[in-house]
N, C-alpha and C positions, 0 to 999 in steps of 0.2 A: 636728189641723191643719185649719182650713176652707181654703174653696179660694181666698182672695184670700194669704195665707199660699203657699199651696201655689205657686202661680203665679209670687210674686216669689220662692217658692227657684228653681225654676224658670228663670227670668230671673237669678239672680245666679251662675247656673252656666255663663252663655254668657261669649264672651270679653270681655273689658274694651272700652269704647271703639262705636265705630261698630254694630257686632253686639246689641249689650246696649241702645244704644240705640232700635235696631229692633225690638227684641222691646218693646221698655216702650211704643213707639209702638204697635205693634200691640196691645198689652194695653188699652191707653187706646182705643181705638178700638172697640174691644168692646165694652167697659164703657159709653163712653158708647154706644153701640146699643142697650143694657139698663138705662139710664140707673140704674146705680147708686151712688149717689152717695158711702157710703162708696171704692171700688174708684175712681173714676175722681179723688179727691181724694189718697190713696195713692199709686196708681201714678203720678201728673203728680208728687209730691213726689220719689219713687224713682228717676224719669227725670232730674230736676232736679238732683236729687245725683248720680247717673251722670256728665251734664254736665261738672258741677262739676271732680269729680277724675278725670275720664278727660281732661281737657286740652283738652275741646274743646265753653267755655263758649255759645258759639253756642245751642244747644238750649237752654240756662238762661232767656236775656231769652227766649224765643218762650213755654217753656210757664207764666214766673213767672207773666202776669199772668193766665193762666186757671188756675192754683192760686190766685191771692189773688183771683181772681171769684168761686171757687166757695167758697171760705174766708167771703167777703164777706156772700153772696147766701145762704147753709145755714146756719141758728141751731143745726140736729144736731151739723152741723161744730165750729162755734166752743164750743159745747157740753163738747167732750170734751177737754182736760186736755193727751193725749198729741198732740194737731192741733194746739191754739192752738201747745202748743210748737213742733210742727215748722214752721210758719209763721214763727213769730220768729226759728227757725234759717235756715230759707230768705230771711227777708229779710236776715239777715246777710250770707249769700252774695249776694244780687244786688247790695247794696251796693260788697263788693268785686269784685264782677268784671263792673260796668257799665263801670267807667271803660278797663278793656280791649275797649274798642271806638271807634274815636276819630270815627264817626256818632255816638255819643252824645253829646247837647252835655253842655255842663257844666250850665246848667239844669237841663238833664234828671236827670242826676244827683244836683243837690244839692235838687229834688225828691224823688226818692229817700230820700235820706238826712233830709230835715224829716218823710217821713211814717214810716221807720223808729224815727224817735226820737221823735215821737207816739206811738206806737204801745209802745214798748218804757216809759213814765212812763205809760201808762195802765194796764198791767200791772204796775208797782212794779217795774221792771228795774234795773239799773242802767245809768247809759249809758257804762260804760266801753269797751264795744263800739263804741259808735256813735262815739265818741272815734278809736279807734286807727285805725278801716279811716276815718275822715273825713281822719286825719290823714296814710294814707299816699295817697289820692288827693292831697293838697293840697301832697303834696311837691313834686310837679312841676308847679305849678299858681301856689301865693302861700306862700311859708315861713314869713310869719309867722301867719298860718291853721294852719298845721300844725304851729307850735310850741303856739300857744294850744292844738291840739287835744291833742296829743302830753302835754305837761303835767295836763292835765284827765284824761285817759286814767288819770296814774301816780295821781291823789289820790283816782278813784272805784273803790267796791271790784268782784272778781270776784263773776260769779254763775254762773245755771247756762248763762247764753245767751252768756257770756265763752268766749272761744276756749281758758282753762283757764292754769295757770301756766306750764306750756312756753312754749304762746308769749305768752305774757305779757313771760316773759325775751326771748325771739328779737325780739320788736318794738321791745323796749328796745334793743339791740344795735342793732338796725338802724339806728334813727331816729340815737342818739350815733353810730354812725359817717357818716353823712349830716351829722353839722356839724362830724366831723371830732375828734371823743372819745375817741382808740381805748382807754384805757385804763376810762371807765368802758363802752364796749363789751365789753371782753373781761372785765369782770367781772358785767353781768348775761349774757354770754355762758357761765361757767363750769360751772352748773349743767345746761348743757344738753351742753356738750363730757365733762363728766365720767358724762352718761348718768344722773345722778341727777331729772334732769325730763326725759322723751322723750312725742312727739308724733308724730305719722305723716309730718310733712312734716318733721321734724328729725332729725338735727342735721343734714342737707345745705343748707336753707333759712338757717341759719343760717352756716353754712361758704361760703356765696355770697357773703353781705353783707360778710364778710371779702375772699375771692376779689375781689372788685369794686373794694373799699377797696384793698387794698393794690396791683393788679393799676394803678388810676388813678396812683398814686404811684409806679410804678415799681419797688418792691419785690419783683418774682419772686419769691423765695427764700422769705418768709413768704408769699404768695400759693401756691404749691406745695404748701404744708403744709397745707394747705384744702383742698385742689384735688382731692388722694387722698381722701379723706374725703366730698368732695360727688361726687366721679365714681362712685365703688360704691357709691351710691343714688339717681343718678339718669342711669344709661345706660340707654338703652334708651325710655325711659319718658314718654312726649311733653307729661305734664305738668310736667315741667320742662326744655321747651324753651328755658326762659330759662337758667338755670342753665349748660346745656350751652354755649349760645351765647358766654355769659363763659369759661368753660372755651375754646372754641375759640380767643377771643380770645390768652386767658392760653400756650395752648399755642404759637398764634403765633408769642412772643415766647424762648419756653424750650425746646418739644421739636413743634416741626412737622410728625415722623412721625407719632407719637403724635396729635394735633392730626387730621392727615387719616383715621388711623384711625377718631376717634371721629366724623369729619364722615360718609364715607362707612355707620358703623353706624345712626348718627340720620338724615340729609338726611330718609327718607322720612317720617317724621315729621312733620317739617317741612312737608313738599310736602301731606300730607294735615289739617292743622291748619287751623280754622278762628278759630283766635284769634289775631287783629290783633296785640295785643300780646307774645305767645310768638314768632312768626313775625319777626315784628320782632328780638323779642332776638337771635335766632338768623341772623337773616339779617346782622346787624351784626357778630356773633361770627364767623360766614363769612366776609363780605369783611375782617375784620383778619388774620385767617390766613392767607386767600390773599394778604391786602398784602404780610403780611409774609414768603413766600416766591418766589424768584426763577423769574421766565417759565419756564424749561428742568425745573423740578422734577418728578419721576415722580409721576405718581397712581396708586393703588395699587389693586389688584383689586377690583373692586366695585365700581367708582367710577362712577356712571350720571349720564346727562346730569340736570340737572332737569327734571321734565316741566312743558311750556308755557313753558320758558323762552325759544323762539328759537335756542336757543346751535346751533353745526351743527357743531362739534370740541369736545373734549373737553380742553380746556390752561387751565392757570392765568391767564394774563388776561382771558379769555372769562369762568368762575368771577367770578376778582375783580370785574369791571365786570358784569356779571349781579347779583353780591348785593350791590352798593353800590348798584346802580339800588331793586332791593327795600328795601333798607332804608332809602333815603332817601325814597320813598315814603309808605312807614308813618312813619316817624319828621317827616316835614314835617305829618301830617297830625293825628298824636298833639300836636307842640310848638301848631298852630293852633289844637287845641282847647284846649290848656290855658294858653296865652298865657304860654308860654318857649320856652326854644331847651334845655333838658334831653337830649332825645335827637339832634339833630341833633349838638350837643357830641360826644355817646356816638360816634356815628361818624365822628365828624371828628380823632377823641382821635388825635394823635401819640403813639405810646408811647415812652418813651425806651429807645435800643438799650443791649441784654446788654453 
């Protein structure tokens, strides 16, 4: 094992999230003092993907673009086979989770994505990537953009920088239930509920898009049956703060204790999350829950103010008008960049009563 090896085991033994990202900053910091160029090109990717799936994409846009400097500026770099790759993975990921930031203009974004997709035909890729994550920025953005994209997605084939056939199938679901498909939803949905295609963000990712679908329609009952399924894989877990959010929502409406339970295990999550767009889902999912139960309702052990919120008691309408202020916030700010009213809907949604 040499010591650049040694170091990220090292680093991937600390704990997930905030921790682990300080140890990769500290490693980088090193490195470049010793300016070694393999090590500080590594560990800025390693930190990148920490980022990524610790929930808290923030660190991703700061250290992208001094990985694709150093990618850029170092012919050693671009040289090696197993780098190019990881760069065309990395720009995958910045693609998706620039537009969870709603300072990022949409220019800037679809920046992003023209050099992505340069970049991926000069290397003989396929752009079916570039396709899917164009197409779900665009959903809330111009939908017939994001049917063109959506479409082009299904007719180019998979490769190695494709996010793989799981979700290949989960994006399809998605998008068909977004114009309202559920039946061929639930059939590129099958292979993944049956566990014969599985992926690290599935089958809960997939159990959302349900969750959301039927949770908008009023349907509880099939919404619940999802609901089990996405909760014990992702409580706890601040990378899918969105997720939970809708849960909170859906609990609202069906079982409120439950609901508060899972508010007060997650909130801190929340409170600690640096991404616009989680924080959001989640703060929306809050204030329908507390809508939807009555001033006098008991809150249950644990249950802590949010910090910096102002709030100076601890009672449900304080809560409710706290995370309706939050989420209108984010969500005016998100609909401004994307030029709809998508999320501000989201919180404004009347759900029809049980």
């Amino acid at each position: 094992m040499n010591e650049l090896e040694k170091i990220i085991g090292e680093i991937v033994d600390i704990e997930r999230g905030a921790p682990r990202l300080n140890a990769f900053r500290n490693a980088i910091q090193q490195a470049d003092e010793r300016n070694e160029l393999i090590p500080r090109f590594v560990l800025r990717y390693g930190m990148l993907q920490e980022s990524i799936f610790s929930g808290d994409r923030y660190y991703a846009m700061i250290i992208f673009p001094e990985l694709l400097a150093l990618f850029d500026e170092n012919e050693r770099i671009r040289n090696i086979p197993q780098y190019d790759h990881s760069m065309m993975v990395a720009f995958k990921w910045i693609v998706e989770c620039a537009p969870e930031f709603p300072q990022i203009s949409k220019a800037e974004i679809d920046s992003y994505f023209r050099l992505f997709k340069r970049r991926l035909l000069e290397r003989g890729h396929s752009l079916s990537i570039y396709h899917m994550k164009r197409c779900l920025f665009y959903m809330h953005c111009d939908k017939g953009i994001a049917a063109a994209d959506f479409y082009r997605f299904l007719d180019a084939p998979l490769d190695d920088i494709s996010d793989g056939k799981a979700l290949y199938h989960d994006q399809q679901a998605m998008y068909y239930l977004s114009i309202g498909e559920e039946e061929k939803a639930l059939k590129a949905a099958e292979p993944i509920f049956s566990e014969e295609l599985t992926s690290n963000a599935l089958p809960q990712a997939t159990h959302h898009f349900f969750i959301r679908f039927y949770l908008d329609r009023g349907e509880y009952a099939k919404a619940m049956e999802h609901a089990k399924h996405a909760e014990r894989r992702s409580d706890g877990d601040p990378y899918y703060l969105d997720i939970l959010g809708t849960l909170l929502a859906l609990y609202g409406m069906t079982e409120p204790e439950h609901g508060l339970r899972l508010f007060v295990k997650n909130h801190e999550h929340y409170a600690k999350s640096r991404s616009p767009l989680l924080r959001m889902y989640f703060a929306i999912g809050a204030y329908h829950l507390f809508r939807a139960l009555p001033d006098h309702a008991v809150l249950p052990d644990g249950c802590a103010l949010p910090k910096d919120s102002g709030l100076q008691e601890m009672d449900i309408p304080a809560l409710r008008a706290h995370f309706e202020a939050a989420a209108k916030e984010l969500a005016q700010k998100f609909d401004a960049r994307n030029g709809t009213d998508d999320f501000m809907n989201m919180l404004q949604n009347e759900y029809p009563a049980v």
